[in-house]
N, C-alpha and C positions, 0 to 999 in steps of 0.2 A: 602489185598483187598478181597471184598467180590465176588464171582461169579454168573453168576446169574444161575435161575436154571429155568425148565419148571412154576413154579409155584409162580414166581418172577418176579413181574412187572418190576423191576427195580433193577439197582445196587446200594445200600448202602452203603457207603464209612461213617464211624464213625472214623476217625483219630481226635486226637486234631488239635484244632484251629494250633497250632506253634509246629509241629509233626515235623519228620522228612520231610517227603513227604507230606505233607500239600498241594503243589501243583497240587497233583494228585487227590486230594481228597475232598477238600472244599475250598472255598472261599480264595484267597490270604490274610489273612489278614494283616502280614507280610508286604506283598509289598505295601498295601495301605499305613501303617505307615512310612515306608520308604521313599516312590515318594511324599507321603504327605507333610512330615515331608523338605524333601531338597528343594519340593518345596515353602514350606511356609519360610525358610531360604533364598532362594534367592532373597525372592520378596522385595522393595523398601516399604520405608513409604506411597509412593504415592501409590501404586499395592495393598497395606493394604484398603486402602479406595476405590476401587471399589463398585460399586453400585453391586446388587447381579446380576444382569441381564448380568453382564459381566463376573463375576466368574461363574455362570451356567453352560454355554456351557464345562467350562474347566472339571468341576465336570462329567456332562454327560459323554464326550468321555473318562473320566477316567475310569466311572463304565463300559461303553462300553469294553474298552479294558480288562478290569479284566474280565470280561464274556466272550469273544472270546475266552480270553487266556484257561480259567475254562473250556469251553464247548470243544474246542479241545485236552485238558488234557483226561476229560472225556469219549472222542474220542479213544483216542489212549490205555488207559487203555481195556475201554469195549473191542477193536478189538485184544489183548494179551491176554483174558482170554478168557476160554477151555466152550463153549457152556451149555456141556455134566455133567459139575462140580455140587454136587450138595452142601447141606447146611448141609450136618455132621458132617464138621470141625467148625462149625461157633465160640462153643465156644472158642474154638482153636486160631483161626482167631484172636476172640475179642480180645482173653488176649493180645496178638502178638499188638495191637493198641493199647490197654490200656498202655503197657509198656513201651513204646515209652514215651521220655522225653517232658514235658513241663515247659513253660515261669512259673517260680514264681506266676506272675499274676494269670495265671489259675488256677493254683495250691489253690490261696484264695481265688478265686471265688464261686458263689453257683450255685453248681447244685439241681436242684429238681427235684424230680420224682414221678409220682403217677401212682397206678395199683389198675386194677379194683374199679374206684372210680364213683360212685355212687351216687346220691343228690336227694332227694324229698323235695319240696317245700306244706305246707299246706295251700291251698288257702279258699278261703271262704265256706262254709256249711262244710268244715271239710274235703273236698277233697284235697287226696294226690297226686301230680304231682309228675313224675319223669321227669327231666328236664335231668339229666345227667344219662346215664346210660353204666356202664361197661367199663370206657374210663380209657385205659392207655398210658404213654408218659412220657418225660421229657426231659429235659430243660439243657444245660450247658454253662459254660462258654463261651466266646467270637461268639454264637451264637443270631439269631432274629427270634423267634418262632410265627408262627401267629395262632389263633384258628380262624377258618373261618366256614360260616354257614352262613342260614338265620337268623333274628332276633329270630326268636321262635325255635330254634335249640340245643341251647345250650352254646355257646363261651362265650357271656357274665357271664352268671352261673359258668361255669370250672373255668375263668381266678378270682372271684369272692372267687370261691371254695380254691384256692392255693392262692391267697392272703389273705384269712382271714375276706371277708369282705360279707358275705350272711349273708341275713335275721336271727332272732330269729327264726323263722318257722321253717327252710330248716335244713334238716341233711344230713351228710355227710357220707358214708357208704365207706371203703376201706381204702389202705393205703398212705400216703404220707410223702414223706421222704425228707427232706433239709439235704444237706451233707451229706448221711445216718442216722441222727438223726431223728425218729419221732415226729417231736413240731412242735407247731405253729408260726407263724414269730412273733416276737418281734419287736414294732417300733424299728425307724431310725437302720434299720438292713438290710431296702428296703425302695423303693420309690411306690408309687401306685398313679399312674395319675386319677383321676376319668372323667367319663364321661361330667359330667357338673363342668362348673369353678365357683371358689370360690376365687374370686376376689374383692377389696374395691374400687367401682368405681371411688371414688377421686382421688387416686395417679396415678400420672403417672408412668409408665412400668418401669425405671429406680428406680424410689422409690421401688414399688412392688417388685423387686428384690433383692434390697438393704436391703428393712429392712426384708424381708425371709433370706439372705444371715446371718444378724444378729442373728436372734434366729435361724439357723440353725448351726452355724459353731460355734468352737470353741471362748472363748474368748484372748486368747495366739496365734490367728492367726490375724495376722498383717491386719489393717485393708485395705492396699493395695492389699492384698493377696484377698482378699472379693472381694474388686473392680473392680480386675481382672476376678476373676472366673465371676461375673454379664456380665463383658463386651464382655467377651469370648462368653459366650452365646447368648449375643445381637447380636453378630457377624455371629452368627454359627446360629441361627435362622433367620437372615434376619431382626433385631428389629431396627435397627438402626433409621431408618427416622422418628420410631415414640419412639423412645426410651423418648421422651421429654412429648407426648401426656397423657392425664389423659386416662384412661381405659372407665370412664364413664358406665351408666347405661344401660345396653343391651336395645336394640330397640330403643333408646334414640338418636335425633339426634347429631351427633361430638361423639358418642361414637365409639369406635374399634367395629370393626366385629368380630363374633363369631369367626371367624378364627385365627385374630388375637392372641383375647382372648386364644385362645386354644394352639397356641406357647408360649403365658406369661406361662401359667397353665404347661404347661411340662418343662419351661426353671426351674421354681421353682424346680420343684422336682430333677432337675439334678443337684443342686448347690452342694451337699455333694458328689458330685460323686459315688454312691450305685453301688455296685455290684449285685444289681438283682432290676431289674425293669417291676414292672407290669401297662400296660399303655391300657386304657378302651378306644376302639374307638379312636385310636390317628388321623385320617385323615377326620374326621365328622365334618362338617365345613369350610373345607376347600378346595381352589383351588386346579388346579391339580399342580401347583409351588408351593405354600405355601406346601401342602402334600410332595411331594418330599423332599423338605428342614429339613423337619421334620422327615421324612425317613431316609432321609441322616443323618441327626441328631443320632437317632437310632442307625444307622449300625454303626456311628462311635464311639459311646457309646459300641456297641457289639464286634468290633474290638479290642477295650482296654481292653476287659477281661471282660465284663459285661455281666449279663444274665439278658437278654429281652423280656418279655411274650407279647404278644397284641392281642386283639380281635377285630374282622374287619370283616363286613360285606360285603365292595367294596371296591376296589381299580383302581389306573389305571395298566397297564401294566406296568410302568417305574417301581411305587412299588413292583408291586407281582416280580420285576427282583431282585428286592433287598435280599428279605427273605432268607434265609437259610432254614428254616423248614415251615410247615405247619402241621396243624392237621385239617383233613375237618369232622364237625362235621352235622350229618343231626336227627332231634326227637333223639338229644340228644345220640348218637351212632358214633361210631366214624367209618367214610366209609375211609378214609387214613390219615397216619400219615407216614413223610418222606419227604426228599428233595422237594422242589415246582417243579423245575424241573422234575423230578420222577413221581410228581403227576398229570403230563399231559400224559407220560408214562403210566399211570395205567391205565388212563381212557379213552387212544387210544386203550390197548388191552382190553380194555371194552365193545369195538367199539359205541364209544365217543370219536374220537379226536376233538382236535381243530384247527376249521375253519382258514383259512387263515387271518391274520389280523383283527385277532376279540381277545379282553381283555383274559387273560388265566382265571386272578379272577374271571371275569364276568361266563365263562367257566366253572369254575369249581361250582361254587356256583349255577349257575341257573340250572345244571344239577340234584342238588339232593333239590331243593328248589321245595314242592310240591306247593303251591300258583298259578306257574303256568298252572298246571294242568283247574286250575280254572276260571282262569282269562286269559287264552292265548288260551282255545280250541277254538274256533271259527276259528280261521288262525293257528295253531302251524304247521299241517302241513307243510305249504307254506314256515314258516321259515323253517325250521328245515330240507327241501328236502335237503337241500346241504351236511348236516352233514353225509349222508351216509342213507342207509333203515334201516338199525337196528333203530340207532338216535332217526330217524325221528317218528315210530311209538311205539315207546313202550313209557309207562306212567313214569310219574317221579319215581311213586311207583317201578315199576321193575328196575327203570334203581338203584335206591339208594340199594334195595335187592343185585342187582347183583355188583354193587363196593364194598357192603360191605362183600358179601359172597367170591368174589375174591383176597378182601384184608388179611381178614382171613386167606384164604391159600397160600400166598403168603408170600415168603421168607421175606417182607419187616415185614410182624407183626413178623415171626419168630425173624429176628433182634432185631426189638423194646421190645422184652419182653426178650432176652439177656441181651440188653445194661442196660434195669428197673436190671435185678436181678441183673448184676454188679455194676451199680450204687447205689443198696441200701445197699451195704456190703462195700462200699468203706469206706475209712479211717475215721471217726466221724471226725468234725472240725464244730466249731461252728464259725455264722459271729457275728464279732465283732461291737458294737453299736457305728455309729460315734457318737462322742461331740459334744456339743453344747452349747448355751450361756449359763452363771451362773443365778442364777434363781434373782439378783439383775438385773441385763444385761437386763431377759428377761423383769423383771417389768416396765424398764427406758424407753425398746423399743416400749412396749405396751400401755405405757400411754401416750408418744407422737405421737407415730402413731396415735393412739384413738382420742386425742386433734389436730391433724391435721385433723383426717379425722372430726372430728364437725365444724371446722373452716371452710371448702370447703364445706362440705354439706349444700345449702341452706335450703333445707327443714326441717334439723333436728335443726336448731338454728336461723339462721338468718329470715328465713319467722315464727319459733313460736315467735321469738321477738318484729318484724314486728305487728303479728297480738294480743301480748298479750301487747301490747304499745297502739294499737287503742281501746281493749277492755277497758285498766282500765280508756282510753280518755272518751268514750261512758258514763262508767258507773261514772266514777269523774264527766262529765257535766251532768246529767241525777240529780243525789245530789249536784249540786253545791248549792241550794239555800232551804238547809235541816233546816239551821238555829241550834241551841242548845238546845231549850225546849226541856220539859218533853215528848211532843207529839211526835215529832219529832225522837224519839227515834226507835221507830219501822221502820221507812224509814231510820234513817240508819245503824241499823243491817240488811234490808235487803240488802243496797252497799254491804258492807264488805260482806255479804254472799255469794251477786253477783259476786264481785270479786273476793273470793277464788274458787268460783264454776268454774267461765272462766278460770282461767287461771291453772285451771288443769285440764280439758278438753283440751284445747289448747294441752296438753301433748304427744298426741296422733298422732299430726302432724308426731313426729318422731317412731315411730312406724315402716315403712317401712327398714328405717335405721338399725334400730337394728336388726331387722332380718336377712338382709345381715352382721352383723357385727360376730353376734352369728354363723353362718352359716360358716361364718372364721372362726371363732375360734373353731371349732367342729373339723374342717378340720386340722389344726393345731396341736390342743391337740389330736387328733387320732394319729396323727404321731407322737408326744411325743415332739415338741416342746415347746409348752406351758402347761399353768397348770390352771385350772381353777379357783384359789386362786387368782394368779398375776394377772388371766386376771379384774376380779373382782375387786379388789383394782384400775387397771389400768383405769378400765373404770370410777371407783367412783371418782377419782381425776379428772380422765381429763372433766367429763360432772359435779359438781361440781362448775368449773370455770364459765361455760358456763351459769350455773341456775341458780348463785348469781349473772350475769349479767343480765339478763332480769327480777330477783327479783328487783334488785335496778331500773332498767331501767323502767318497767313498776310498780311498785309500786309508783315513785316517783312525777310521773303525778297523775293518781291518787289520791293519799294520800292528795295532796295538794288541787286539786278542790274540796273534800268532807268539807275540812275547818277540819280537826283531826288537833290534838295537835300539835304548832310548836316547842318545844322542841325535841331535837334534840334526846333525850333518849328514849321516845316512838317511834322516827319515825325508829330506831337505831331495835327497839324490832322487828316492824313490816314489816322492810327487810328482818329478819331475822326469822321470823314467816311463811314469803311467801315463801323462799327459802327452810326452813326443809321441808316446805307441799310438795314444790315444787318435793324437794330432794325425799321423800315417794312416791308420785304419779311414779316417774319414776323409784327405785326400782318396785313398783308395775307393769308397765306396763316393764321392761323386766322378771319379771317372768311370768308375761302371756306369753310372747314373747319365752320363753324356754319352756313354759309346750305346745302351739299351734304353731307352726311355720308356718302354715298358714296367710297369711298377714290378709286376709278377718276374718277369725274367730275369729283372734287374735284381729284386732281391735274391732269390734263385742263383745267382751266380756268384754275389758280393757273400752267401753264406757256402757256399760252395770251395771259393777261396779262401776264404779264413779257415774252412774245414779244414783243404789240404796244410796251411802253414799250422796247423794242431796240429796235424798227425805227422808232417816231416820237421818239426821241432826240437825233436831230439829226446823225447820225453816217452813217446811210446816205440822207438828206433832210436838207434845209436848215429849219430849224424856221421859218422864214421864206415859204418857199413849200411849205408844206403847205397842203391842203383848208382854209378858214375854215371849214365845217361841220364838225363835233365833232374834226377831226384837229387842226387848231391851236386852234379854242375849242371844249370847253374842255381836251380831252386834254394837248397839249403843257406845258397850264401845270399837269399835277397826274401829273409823269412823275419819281415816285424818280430814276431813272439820271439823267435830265439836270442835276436839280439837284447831286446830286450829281460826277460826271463838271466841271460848270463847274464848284464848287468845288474841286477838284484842280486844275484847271489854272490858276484864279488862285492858288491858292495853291505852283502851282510857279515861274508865269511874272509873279508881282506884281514881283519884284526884276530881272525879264531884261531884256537888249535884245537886237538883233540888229542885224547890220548890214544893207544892204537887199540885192537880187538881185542888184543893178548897186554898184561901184565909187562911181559918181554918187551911188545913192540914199544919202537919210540913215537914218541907224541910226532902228530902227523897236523900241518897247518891247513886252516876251512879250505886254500884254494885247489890246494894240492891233493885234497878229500873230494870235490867238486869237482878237478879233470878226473880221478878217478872212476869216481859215480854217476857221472853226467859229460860223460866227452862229445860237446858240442862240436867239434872240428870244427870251429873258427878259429881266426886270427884271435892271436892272445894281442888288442890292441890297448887294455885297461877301459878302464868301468865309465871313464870320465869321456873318451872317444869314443866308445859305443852312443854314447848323447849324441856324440856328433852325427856317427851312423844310423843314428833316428830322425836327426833333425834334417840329415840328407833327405831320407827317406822321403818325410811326409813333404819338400819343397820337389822331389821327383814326382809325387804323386801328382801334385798340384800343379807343376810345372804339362806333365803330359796331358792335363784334364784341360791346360788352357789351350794348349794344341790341338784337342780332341773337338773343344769346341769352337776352336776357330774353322778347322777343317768341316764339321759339321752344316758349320753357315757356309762354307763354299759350294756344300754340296745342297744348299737349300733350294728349292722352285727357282729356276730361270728361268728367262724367256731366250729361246732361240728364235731369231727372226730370220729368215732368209728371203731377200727380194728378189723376186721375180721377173725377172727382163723383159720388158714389152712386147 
């Protein structure tokens, strides 16, 4: 046990989780597992299917009682030990707790630890922010660490900094250690919740889980085994009522609330069961039940041997009862790190206790959160009389000086930079990478998920089919009555032009889609589930299906009112003429979709581009006398429409002749009518290789989107660490 000393806010109890005297010292976590565990054995199938509004109360007076029990432990310790003791034994002390046996579990768990770590971010004109500065701590097994702060403070950054996932900008200055090993985390090694969810609005919450569950887990784990672990956690989140419900498009009405959402977004990341978890904001969004639940969620995760990072701005009370640790971070300095309990200790001999029935989080955060300096002097007074005359009149400025200066000298950082230099010399052990599906597995699961989720999205399929069925209606009766002379010819190259022009335009409907698709899939392949090869292929098979259906479907209206060839071989060409175009266009507009991930910009430029290949097509210019600078080379010769546009018309006018203008002239054949009135200056390669030069096309399109996106994820949040020399 640690003693406390003049200069010690508080007592420090560092025992393992499953020490010998664990009771004395931290969190039962033992007896939750236990009381949990017999009680979850005694219950009935029926007791199984309570609503959660009934299992609640039991949960509460549980955590209740393990805090009474914890607080009068606490009790009886502090009133056994000698006032006057001071911190000369401490490392003494430590070794005395380090040695002390632990559960296996712990023992494979990851600790991390970082000292004196550091982070500048490069904002715009070239200014260096220090966002983090000088903050040490860390993290163990069967522990729930929370980094607390206002927004501009620093938690998010730290918890950012130890995951792995800052800016290209931001460097990282100090040392940080996993197991004692200096490296960076390697996916599926940990799980990382991010702030915002990244979810396929079509499936419902049980799918969403199920096919994560697939490309996350082993393929040699039974696929019961999966079903299980999904339902566990439907369970253990409260998902149940809507476990049925599609997720749907945020803000969207019948879609889930953000909150929801945000128990799908952490139930995923818990299916491999990780032994360290870093979790961005887990209660943002959510009720103060919903929060709880997910808390509890948490702690039971931290119970079993996991190690739990989070960054949190608010919370309620029930929560901050929860945490084991706390780091209170203010402009990016760290004013305490230590027990939560502890750190209402700190900040009573601060003189800053807290008020009677007032939130401790709220407490502790508004205490070193200068905004209100700003925004509450008008009245700060009047609140703030109760807190005591110190409280009440000094500025935020002084009050965060002074926790921080007294934390400093306080027994409590002496410990924490004991516990860093023990933790960093502890025994190397690397975490081991869970399995996951075989990359056949992952191809099967991505391309039917893909093809389910265009089947349910209206917007990406059903409404462009919709509206590319009434265009080629529009443009088939506008030419119904074109006839076949010589004359006639120019009205209807410009149908066919018309119609390949609409209906890749049209393209662009799904556009929205894709971006939330990609946005998965980023999410995904950071964690090392997928790969962006499979995803690729996955997506070209299953949207494929979809664009030879509205090629046949709107082509065939069309085709037939303009009066083209009813043999069955040309009409055969010109399905399939619309479909490569088709094919090209939407390669085309998801590598737009990878290079701007902006919706607006993105679309913005994918119609921008199809504009220009309308107007350098050859239909309103002569591809002949365009600019030689980039309009004829190299543009004209890499322009979807025109190649294809020439292929329909040789493939209308291969078998035609005409007679000439005059009586005199000799009959003159469709193709040779065609370079005259439409000299596309392309290679004359035939109608049957121009397929090919589509099918180029859209495998180049698709080919650079995967590059696009591979290079994308290189350039995603890294951590630069650089150590520091003694």
């Amino acid at each position: 046990m640690f003693s406390e000393s003049p200069g010690s806010a508080s007592t420090m109890s560092e025992a393992p989780p499953n020490s010998e005297n664990a009771a004395q010292f931290s969190f039962p976590f033992s007896m939750i597992r236990s009381q949990r565990s017999a009680s979850l054995e005694s219950e009935s199938e029926q007791a199984k299917q309570k609503s959660f509004t009934e299992r609640i109360p039991n949960f509460k007076s549980l955590i209740g009682q393990f805090r009474d029990e914890n607080r009068s432990s606490r009790t009886s310790v502090s009133a056994s030990q000698s006032s006057d003791s001071s911190l000369t034994n401490t490392n003494g002390i430590l070794k005395s707790h380090m040695s002390r046996k632990v559960s296996k579990t712990f023992e494979k768990g990851a600790t991390i630890v970082w000292r004196d770590l550091t982070v500048t971010v490069e904002e715009k004109k070239g200014v260096v922010c220090k966002v983090v500065q000088g903050v040490t701590g860390y993290a163990r097994p069967g522990s729930l660490l929370a980094l607390m702060g206002s927004p501009d403070s620093g938690p998010s950054t730290l918890l950012q900094t130890l995951s792995g996932k800052l800016p290209i900008t931001a460097k990282v200055y100090g040392e940080i250690f996993l197991n004692g090993q200096p490296r960076k985390l390697k996916n599926r090694t940990y799980a990382y919740v991010e702030k915002d969810d990244q979810l396929i609005a079509t499936l419902t919450v049980r799918e969403t889980l199920f096919y994560a569950a697939l490309l996350q887990l082993p393929d040699n784990l039974p696929c019961s085994e999966k079903l299980a672990r999904v339902d566990s956690l439907i369970s253990d989140l409260d998902l149940e009522e809507i476990s049925g419900a599609r997720i749907g498009k945020c803000g969207d009405c019948g879609a889930l609330s953000r909150g929801k959402r945000r128990r799908i977004t952490i139930a995923m990341q818990l299916l491999t069961k990780p032994s360290l978890v870093f979790v961005d904001h887990p209660v943002d969004y959510l009720d103060s039940i919903s929060a709880f639940v997910v808390m509890g969620m948490l702690k039971k995760l931290a119970a079993e041997g996991c190690t739990v990072i989070m960054s949190v701005e608010q919370m309620g009370s029930e929560i901050f009862n929860l945490l084991d640790k706390v780091c209170l971070l203010s402009s990016g300095k760290t004013v305490f790190f230590g027990r939560a309990s502890a750190a209402l200790e700190h900040y009573a001999s601060a003189g800053m206790p807290c008020p009677v029935m007032y939130n401790p989080a709220d407490h502790l955060i508004r205490a070193i959160n200068t905004e209100y300096d700003r925004l509450n002097a008008p009245f700060r007074f009047a609140q703030d009389s109760e807190h005591g005359e110190m409280w009440g009149q000094m500025d935020t400025t002084v009050m965060i000086r002074t926790l921080e200066s007294m934390y400093q000298s306080s027994g409590d950082a002496a410990l924490v930079q004991s516990m860093v230099s023990h933790l960093s010399d502890k025994e190397k052990t690397v975490l081991e990478r869970s399995k996951c599906a075989s990359p056949f597995m992952k191809l099967g699961i991505l391309t039917w998920r893909s093809f389910l989720n265009m089947w349910r999205d209206f917007d990406y399929i059903w409404l462009r089919l919709i509206i590319s069925v009434l265009l080629t209606l529009c443009i088939g009766s506008v030419a119904i009555k074109i006839g076949h002379s010589y004359n006639s010819l120019p009205a209807r190259i410009a149908a066919l032009f018309s119609m390949v022009s609409a209906l890749s335009l049209v393209a662009i409907s799904g556009f929205p889609s894709v971006l939330m698709d990609i946005k998965v899939h980023m999410h995904e392949k950071e964690m090392g589930y997928t790969g962006v090869i499979m995803y690729t292929i996955g997506n070209l098979m299953s949207s494929a299906l979809y664009l030879f259906l509205i090629s046949v479907t709107s082509t065939s209206v069309g085709y037939f009112l303009m009066g083209l060839q009813t043999a069955f071989s040309p009409f055969v060409y010109f399905v399939v003429n619309i479909f490569l175009c088709l094919l090209a266009i939407e390669g085309l507009m998801l590598l737009v979709a990878s290079l701007l991930p902006r919706a607006l910009e993105g679309l913005l430029t994918v119609v921008v581009i199809q504009g220009l290949m309308i107007v350098l097509g050859a239909f309103y210019q002569i591809s002949g006398e365009l600019p030689d600078p980039v309009w004829k080379y190299p543009a004209s010769y890499v322009l979807v429409h025109a190649y294809s546009v020439k292929g329909l018309l040789q493939n209308e006018y291969e078998t035609t002749s005409f007679t000439g203008p005059s009586r005199r002239s000799p009959p003159i054949s469709g193709l040779r009518a065609i370079e005259k009135d439409y000299p596309l200056d392309l290679p004359d390669i035939g109608k049957w290789n121009i397929l090919l030069v589509l099918a180029g096309m859209a495998l180049a399109y698709r080919t650079l989107f995967c590059i696009s996106l591979s290079l994308r994820q290189k350039l995603r949040p890294r951590w630069r660490v650089l150590t520091l020399s003694p």
